[in-house]
PDB file with SEQRES, HELIX, SHEET and CRYST1 records, atoms N, CA, C and O in Angstrom:
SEQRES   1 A   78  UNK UNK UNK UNK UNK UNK UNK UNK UNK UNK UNK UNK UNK          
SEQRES   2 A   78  UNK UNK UNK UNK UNK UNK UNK UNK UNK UNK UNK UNK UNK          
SEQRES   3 A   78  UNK UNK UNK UNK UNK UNK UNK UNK UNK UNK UNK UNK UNK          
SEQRES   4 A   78  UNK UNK UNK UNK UNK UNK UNK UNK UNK UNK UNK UNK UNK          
SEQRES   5 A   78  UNK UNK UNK UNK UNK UNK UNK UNK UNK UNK UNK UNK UNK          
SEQRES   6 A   78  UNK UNK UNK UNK UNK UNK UNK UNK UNK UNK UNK UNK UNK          
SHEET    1 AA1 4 UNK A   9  UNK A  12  0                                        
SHEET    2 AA1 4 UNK A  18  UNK A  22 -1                                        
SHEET    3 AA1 4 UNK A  41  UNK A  45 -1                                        
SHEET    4 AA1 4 UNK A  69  UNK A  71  1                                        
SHEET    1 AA2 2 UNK A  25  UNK A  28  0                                        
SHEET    2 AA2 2 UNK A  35  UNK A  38 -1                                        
SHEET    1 AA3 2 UNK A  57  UNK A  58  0                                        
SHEET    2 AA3 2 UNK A  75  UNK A  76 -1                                        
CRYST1    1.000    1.000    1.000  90.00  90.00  90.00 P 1           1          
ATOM      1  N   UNK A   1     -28.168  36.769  29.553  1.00  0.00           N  
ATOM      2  CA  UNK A   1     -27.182  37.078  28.542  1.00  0.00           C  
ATOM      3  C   UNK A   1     -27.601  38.344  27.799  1.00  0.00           C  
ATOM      4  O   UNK A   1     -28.748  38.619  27.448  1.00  0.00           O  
ATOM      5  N   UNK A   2     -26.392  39.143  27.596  1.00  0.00           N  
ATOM      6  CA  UNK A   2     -26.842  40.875  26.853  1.00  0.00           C  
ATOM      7  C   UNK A   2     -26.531  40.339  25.337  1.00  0.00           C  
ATOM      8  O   UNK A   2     -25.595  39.608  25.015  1.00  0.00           O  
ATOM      9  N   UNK A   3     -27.574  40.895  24.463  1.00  0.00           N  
ATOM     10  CA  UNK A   3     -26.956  41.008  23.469  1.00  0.00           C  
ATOM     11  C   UNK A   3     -26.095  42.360  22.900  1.00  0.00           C  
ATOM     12  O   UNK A   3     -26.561  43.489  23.048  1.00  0.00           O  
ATOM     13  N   UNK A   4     -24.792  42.125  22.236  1.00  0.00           N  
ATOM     14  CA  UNK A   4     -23.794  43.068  21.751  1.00  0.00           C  
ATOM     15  C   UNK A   4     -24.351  44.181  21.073  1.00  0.00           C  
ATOM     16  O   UNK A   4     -25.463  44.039  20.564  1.00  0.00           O  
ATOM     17  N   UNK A   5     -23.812  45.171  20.991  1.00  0.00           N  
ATOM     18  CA  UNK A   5     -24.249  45.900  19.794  1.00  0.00           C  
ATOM     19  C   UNK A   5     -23.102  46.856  19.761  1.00  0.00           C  
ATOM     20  O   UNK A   5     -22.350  47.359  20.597  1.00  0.00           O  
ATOM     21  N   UNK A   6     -23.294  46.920  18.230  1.00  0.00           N  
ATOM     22  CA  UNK A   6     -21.700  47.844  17.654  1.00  0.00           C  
ATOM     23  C   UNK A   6     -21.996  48.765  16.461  1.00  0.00           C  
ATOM     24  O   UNK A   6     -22.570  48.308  15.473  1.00  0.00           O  
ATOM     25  N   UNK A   7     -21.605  50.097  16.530  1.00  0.00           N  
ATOM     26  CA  UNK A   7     -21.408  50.723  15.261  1.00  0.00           C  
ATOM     27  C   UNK A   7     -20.883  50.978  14.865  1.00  0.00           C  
ATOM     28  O   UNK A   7     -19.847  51.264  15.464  1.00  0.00           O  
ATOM     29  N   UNK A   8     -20.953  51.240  13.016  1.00  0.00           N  
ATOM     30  CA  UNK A   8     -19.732  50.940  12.273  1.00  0.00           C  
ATOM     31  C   UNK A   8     -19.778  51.132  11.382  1.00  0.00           C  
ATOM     32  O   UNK A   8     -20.930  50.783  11.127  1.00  0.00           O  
ATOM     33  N   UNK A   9     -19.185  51.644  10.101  1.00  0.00           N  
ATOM     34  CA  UNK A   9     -19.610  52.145   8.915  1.00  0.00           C  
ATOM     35  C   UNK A   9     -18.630  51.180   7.762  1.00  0.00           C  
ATOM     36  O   UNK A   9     -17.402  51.158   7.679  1.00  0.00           O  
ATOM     37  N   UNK A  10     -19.821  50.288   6.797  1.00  0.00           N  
ATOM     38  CA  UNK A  10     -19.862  49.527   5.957  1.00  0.00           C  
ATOM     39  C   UNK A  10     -18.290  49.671   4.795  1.00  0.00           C  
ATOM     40  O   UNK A  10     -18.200  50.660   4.068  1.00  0.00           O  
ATOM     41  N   UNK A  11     -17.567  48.957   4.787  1.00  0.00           N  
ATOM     42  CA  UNK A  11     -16.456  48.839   3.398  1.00  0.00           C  
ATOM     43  C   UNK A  11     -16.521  48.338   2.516  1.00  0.00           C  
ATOM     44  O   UNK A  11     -16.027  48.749   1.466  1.00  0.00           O  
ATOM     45  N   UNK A  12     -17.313  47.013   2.683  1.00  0.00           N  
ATOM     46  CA  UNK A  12     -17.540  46.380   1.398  1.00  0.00           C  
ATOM     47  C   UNK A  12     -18.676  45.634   1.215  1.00  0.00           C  
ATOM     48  O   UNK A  12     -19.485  45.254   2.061  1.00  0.00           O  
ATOM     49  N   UNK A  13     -18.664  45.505   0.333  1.00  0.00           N  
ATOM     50  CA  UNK A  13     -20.739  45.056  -0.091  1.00  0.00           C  
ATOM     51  C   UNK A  13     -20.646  43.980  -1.626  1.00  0.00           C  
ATOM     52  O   UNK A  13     -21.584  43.647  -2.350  1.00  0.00           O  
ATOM     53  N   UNK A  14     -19.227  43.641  -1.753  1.00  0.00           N  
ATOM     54  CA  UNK A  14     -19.134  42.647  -2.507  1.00  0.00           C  
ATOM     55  C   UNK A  14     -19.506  41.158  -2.635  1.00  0.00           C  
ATOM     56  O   UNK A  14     -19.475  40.502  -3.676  1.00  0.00           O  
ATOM     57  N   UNK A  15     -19.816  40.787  -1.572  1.00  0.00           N  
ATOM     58  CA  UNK A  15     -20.685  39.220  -1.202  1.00  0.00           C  
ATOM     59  C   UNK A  15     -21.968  39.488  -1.284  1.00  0.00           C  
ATOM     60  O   UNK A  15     -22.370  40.604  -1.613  1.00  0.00           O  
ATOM     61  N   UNK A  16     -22.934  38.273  -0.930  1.00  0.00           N  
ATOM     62  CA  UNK A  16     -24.110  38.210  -1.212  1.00  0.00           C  
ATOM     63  C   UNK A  16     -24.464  38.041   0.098  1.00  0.00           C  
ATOM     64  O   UNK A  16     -23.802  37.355   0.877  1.00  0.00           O  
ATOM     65  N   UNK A  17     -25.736  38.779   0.466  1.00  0.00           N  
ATOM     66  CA  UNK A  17     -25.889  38.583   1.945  1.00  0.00           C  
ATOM     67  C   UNK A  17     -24.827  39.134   3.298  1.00  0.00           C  
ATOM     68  O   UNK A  17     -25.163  39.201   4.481  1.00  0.00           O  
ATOM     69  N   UNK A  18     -23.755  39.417   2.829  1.00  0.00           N  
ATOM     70  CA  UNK A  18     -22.714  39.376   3.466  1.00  0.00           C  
ATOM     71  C   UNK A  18     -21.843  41.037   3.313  1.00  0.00           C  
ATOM     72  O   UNK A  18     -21.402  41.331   2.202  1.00  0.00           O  
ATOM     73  N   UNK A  19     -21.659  42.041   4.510  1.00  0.00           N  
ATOM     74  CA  UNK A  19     -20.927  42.849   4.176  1.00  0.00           C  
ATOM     75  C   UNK A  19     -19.868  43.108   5.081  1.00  0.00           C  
ATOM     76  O   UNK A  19     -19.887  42.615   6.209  1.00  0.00           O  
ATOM     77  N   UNK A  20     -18.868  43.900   4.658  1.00  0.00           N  
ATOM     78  CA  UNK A  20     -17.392  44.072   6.027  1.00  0.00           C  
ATOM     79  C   UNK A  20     -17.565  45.566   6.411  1.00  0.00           C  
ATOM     80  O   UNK A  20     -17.648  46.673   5.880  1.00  0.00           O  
ATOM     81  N   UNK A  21     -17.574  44.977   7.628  1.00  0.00           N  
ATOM     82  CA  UNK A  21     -17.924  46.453   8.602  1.00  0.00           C  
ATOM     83  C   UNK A  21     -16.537  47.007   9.257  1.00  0.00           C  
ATOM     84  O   UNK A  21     -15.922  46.207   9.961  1.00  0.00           O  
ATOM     85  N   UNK A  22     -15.956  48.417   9.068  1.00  0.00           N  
ATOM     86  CA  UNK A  22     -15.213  48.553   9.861  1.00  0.00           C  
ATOM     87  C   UNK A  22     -15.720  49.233  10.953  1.00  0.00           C  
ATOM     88  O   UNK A  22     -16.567  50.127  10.956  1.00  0.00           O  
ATOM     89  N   UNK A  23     -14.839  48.488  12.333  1.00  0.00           N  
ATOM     90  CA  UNK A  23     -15.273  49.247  13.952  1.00  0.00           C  
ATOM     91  C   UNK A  23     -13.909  50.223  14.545  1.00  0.00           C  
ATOM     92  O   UNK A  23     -12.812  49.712  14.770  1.00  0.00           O  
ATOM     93  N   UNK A  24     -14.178  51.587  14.730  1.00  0.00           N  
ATOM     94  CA  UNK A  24     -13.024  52.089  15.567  1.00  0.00           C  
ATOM     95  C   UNK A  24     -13.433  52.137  16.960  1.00  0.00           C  
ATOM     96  O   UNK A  24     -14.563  52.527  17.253  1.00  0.00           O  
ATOM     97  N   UNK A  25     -12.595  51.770  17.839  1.00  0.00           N  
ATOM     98  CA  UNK A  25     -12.336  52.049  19.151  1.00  0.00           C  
ATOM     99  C   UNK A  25     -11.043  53.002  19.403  1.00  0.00           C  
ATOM    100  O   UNK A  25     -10.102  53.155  18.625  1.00  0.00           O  
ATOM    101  N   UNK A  26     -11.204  53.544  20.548  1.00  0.00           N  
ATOM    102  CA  UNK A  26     -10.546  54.875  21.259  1.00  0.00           C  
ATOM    103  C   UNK A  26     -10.038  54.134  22.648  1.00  0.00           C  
ATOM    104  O   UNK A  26     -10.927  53.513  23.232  1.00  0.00           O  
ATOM    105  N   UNK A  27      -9.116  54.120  23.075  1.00  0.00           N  
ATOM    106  CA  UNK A  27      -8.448  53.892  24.293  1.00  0.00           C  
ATOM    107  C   UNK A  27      -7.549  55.098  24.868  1.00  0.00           C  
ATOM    108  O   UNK A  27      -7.077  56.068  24.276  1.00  0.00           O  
ATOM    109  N   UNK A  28      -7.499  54.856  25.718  1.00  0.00           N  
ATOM    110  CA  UNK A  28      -5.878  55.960  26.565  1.00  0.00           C  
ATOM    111  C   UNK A  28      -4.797  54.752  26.937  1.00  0.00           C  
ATOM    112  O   UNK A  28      -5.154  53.680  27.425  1.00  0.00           O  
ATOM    113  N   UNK A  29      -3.649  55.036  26.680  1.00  0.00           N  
ATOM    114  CA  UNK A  29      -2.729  54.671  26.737  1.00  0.00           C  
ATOM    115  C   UNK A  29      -2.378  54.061  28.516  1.00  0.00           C  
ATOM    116  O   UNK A  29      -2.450  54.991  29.320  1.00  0.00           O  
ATOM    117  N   UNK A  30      -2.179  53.273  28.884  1.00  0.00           N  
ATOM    118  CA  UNK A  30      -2.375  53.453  30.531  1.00  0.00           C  
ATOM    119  C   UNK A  30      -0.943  53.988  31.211  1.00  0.00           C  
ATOM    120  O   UNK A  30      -0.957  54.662  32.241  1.00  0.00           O  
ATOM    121  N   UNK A  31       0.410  53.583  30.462  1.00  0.00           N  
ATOM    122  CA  UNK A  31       1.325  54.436  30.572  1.00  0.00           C  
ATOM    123  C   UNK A  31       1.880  55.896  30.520  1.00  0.00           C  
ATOM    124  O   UNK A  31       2.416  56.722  31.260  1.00  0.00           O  
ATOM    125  N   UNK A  32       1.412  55.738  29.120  1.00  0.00           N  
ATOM    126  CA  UNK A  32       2.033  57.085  28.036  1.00  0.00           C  
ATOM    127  C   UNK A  32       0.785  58.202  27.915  1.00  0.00           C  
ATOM    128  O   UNK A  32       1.089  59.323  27.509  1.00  0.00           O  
ATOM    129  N   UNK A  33      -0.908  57.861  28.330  1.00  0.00           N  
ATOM    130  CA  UNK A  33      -2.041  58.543  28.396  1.00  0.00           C  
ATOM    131  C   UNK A  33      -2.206  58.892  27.102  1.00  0.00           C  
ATOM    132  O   UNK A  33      -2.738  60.001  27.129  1.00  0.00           O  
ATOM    133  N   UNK A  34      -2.010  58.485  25.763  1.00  0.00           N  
ATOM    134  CA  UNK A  34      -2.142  59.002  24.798  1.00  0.00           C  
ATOM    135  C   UNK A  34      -3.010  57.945  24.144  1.00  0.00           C  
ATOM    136  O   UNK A  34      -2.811  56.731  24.204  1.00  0.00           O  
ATOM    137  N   UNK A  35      -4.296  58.747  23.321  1.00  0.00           N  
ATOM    138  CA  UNK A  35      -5.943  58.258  22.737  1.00  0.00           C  
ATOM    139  C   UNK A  35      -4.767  57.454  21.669  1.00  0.00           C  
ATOM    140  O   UNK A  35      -3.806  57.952  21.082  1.00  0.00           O  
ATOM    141  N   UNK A  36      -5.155  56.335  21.680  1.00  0.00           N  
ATOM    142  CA  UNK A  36      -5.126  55.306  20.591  1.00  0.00           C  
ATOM    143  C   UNK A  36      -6.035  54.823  19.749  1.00  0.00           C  
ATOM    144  O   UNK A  36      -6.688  54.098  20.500  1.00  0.00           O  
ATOM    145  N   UNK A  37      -6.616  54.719  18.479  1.00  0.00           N  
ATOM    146  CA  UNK A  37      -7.137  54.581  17.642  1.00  0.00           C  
ATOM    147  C   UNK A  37      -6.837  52.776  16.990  1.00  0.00           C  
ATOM    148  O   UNK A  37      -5.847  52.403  16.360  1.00  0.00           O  
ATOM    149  N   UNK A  38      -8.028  51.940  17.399  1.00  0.00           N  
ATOM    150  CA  UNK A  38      -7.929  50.669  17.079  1.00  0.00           C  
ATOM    151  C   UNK A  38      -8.828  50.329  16.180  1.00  0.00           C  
ATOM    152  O   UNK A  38      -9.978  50.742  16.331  1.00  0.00           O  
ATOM    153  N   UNK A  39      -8.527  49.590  15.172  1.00  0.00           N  
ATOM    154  CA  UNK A  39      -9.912  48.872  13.808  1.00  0.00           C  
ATOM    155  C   UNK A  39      -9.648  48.001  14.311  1.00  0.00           C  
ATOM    156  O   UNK A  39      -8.683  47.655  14.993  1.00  0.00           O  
ATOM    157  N   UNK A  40     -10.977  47.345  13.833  1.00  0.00           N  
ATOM    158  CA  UNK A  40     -11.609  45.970  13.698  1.00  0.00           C  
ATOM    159  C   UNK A  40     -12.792  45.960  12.591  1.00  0.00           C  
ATOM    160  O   UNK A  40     -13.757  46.708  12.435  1.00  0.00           O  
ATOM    161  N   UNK A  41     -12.246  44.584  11.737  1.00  0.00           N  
ATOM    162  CA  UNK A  41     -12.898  44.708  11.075  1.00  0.00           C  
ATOM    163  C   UNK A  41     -14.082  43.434  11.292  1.00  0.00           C  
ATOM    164  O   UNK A  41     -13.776  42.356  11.801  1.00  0.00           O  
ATOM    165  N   UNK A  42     -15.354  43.738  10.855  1.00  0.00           N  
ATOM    166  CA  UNK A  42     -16.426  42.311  11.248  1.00  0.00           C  
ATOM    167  C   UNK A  42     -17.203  42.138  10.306  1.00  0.00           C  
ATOM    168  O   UNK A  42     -17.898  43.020   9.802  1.00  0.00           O  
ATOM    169  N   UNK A  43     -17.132  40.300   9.783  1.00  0.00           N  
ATOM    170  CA  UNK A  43     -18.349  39.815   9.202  1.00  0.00           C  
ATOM    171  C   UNK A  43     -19.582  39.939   9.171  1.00  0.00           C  
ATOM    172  O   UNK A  43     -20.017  39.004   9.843  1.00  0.00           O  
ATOM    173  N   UNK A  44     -20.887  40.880   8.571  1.00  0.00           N  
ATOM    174  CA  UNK A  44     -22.128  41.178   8.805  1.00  0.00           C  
ATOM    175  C   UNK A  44     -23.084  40.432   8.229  1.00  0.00           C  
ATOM    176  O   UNK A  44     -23.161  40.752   7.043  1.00  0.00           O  
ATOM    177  N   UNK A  45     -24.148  39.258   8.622  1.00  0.00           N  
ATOM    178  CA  UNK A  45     -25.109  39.028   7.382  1.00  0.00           C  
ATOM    179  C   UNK A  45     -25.920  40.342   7.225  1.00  0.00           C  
ATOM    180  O   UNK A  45     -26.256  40.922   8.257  1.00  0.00           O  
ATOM    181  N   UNK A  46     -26.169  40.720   6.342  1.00  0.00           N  
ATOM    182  CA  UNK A  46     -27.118  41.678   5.341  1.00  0.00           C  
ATOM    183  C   UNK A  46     -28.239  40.810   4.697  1.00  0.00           C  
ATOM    184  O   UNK A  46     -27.967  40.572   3.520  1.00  0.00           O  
ATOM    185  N   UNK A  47     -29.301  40.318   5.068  1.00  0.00           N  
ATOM    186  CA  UNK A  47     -30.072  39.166   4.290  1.00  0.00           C  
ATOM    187  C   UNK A  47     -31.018  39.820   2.938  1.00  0.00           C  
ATOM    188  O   UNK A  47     -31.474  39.199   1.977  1.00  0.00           O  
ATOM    189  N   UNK A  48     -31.133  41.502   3.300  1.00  0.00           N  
ATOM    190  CA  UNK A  48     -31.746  42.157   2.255  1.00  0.00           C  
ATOM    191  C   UNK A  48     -30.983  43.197   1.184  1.00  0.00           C  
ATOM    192  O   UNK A  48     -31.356  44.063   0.392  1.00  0.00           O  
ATOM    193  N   UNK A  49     -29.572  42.565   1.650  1.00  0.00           N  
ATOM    194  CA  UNK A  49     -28.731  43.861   0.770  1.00  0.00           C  
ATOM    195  C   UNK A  49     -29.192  45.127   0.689  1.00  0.00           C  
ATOM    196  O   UNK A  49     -28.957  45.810  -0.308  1.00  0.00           O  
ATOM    197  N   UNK A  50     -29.674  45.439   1.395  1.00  0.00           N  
ATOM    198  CA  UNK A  50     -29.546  47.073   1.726  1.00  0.00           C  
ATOM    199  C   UNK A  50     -28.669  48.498   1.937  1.00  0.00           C  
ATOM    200  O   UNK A  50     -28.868  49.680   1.659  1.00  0.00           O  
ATOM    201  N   UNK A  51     -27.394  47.595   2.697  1.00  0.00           N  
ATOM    202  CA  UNK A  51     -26.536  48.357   2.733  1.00  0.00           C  
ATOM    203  C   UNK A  51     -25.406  49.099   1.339  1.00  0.00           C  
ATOM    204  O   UNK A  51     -25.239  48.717   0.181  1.00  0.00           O  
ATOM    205  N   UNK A  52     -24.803  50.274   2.108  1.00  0.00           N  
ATOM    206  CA  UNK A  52     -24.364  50.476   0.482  1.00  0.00           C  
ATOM    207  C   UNK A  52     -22.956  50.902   1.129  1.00  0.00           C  
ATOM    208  O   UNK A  52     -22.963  51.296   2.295  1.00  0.00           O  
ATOM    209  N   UNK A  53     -21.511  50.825   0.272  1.00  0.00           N  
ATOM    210  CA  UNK A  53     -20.317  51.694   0.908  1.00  0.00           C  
ATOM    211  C   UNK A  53     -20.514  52.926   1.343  1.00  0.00           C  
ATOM    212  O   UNK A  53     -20.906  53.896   0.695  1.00  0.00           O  
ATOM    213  N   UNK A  54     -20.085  52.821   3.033  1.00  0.00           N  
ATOM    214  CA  UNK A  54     -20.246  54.521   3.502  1.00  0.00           C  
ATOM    215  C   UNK A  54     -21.380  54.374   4.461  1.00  0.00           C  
ATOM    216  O   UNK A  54     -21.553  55.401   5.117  1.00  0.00           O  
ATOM    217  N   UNK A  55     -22.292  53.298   4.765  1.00  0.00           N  
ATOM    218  CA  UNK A  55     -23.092  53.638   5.496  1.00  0.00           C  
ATOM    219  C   UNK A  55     -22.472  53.419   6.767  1.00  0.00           C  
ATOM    220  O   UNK A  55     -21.458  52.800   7.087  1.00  0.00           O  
ATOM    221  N   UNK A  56     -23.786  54.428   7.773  1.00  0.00           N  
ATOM    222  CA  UNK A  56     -23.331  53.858   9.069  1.00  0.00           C  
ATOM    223  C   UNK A  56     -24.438  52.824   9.787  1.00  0.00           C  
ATOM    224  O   UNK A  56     -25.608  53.128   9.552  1.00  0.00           O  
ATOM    225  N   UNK A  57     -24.330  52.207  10.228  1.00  0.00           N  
ATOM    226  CA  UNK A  57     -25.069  50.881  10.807  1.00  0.00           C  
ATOM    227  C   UNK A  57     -25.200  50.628  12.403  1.00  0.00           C  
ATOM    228  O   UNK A  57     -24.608  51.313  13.237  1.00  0.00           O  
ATOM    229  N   UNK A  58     -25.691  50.012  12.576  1.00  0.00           N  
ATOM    230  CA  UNK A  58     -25.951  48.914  14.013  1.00  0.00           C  
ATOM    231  C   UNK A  58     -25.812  47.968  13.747  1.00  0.00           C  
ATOM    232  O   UNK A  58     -26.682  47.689  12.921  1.00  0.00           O  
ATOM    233  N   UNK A  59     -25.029  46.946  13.977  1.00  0.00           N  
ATOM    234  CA  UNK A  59     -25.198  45.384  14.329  1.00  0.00           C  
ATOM    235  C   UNK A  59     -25.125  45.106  15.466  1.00  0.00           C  
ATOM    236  O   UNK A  59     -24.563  45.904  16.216  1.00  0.00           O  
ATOM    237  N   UNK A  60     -25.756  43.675  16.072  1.00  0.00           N  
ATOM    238  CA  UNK A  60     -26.183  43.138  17.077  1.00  0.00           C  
ATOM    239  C   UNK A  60     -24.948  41.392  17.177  1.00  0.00           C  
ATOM    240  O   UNK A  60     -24.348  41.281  16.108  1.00  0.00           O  
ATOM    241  N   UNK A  61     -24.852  41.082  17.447  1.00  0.00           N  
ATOM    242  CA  UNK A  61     -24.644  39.456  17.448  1.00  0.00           C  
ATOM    243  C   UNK A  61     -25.522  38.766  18.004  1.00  0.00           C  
ATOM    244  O   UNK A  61     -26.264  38.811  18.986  1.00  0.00           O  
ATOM    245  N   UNK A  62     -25.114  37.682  16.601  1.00  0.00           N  
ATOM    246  CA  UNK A  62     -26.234  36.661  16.880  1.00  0.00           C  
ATOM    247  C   UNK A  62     -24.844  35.191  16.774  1.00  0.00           C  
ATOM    248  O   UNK A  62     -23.633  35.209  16.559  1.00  0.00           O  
ATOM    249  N   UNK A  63     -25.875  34.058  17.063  1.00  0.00           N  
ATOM    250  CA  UNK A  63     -25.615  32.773  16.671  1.00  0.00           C  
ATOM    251  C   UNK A  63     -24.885  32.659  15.655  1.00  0.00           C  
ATOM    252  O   UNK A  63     -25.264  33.338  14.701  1.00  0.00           O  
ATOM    253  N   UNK A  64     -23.614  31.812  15.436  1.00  0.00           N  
ATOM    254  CA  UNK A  64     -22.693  32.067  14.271  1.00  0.00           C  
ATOM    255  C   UNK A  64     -23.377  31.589  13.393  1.00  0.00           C  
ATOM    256  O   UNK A  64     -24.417  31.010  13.707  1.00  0.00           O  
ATOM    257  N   UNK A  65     -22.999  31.693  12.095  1.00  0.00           N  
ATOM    258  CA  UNK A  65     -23.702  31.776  10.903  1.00  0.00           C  
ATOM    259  C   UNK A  65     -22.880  30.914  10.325  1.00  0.00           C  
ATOM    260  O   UNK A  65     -23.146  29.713  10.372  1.00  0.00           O  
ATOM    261  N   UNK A  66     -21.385  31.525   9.479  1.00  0.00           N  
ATOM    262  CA  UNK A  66     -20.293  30.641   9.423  1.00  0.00           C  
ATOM    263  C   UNK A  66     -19.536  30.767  10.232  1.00  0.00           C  
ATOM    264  O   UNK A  66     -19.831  30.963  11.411  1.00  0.00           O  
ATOM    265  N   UNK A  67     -17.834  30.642   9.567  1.00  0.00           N  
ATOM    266  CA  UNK A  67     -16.791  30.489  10.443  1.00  0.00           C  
ATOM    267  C   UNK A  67     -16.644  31.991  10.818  1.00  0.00           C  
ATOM    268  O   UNK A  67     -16.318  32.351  11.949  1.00  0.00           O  
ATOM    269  N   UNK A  68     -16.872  32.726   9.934  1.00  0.00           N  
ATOM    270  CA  UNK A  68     -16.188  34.245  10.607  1.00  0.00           C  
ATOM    271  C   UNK A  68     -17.288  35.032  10.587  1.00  0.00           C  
ATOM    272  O   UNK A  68     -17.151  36.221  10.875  1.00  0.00           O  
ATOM    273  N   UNK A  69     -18.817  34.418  10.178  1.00  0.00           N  
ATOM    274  CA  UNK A  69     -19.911  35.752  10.446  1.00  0.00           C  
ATOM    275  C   UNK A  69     -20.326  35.272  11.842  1.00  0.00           C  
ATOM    276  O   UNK A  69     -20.421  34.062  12.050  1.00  0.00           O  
ATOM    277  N   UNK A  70     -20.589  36.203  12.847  1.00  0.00           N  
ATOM    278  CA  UNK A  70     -21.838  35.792  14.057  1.00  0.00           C  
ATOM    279  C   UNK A  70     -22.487  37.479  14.689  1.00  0.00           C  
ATOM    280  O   UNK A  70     -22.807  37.884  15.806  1.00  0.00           O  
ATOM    281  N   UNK A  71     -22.455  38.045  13.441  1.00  0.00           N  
ATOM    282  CA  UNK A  71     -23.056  39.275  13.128  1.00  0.00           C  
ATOM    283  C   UNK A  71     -23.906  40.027  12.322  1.00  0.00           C  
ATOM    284  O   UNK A  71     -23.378  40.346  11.257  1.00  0.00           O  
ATOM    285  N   UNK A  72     -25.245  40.482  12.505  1.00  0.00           N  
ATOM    286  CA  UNK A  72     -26.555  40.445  12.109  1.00  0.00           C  
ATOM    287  C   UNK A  72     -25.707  42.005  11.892  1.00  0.00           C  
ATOM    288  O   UNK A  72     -24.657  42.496  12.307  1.00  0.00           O  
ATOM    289  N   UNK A  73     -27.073  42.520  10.805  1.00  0.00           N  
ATOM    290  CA  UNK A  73     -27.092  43.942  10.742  1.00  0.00           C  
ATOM    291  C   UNK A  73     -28.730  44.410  11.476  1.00  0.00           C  
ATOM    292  O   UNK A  73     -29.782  43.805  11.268  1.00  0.00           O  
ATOM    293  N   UNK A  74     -28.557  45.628  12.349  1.00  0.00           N  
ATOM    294  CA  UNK A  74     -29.378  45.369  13.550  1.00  0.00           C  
ATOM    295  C   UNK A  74     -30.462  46.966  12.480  1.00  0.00           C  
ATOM    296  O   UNK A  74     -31.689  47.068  12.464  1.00  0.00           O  
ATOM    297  N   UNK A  75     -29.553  47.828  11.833  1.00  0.00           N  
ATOM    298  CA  UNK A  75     -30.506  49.313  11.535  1.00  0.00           C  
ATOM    299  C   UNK A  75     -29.025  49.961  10.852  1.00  0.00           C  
ATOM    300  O   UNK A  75     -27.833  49.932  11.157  1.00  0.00           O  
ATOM    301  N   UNK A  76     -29.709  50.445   9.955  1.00  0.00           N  
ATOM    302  CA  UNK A  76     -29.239  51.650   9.328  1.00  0.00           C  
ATOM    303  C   UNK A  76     -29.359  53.132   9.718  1.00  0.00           C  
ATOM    304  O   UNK A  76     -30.248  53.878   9.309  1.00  0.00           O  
ATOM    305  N   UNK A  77     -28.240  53.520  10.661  1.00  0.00           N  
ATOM    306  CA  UNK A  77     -28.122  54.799  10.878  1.00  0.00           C  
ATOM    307  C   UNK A  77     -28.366  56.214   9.842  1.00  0.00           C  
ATOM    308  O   UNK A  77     -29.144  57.167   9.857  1.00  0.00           O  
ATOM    309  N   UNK A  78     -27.029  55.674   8.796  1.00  0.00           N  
ATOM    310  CA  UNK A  78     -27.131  56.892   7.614  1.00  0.00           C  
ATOM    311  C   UNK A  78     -26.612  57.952   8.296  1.00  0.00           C  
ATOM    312  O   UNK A  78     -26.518  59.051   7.750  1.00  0.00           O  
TER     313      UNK A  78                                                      
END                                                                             
């Protein structure tokens, strides 16, 4: 089994332990060939609050945590 990894730059840092990461992805259209621009947004534990709005990050997935976290913060890009 691989573990995931995603980067993504931090929106909110209002929970404890806990921050919202937004992810963009890029596609081509398979019809129309035109770059599409997709968010996603993902639950991060942060266990040292480190992060701050604006950063850029690594997370990894892990083992769910709760219902909507099963995402570690893996490194701080910056």
């Amino acid at each position: 089994m691989s573990i995931k990894e995603k980067i993504g730059i931090v929106i909110s840092t209002k929970m404890q332990k806990s921050i919202v990461v937004l992810i963009e992805n890029k596609y081509r259209h398979p019809i129309y060939s035109k770059t599409i621009k997709r968010t996603k947004k993902y639950l991060v534990h942060d266990e040292d609050n480190v992060c701050n709005v604006g950063d850029k990050i690594i997370i990894k997935q892990t083992r769910p945590l709760s219902k909507r976290k099963c995402w570690a913060l893996k490194e701080v890009v910056k």
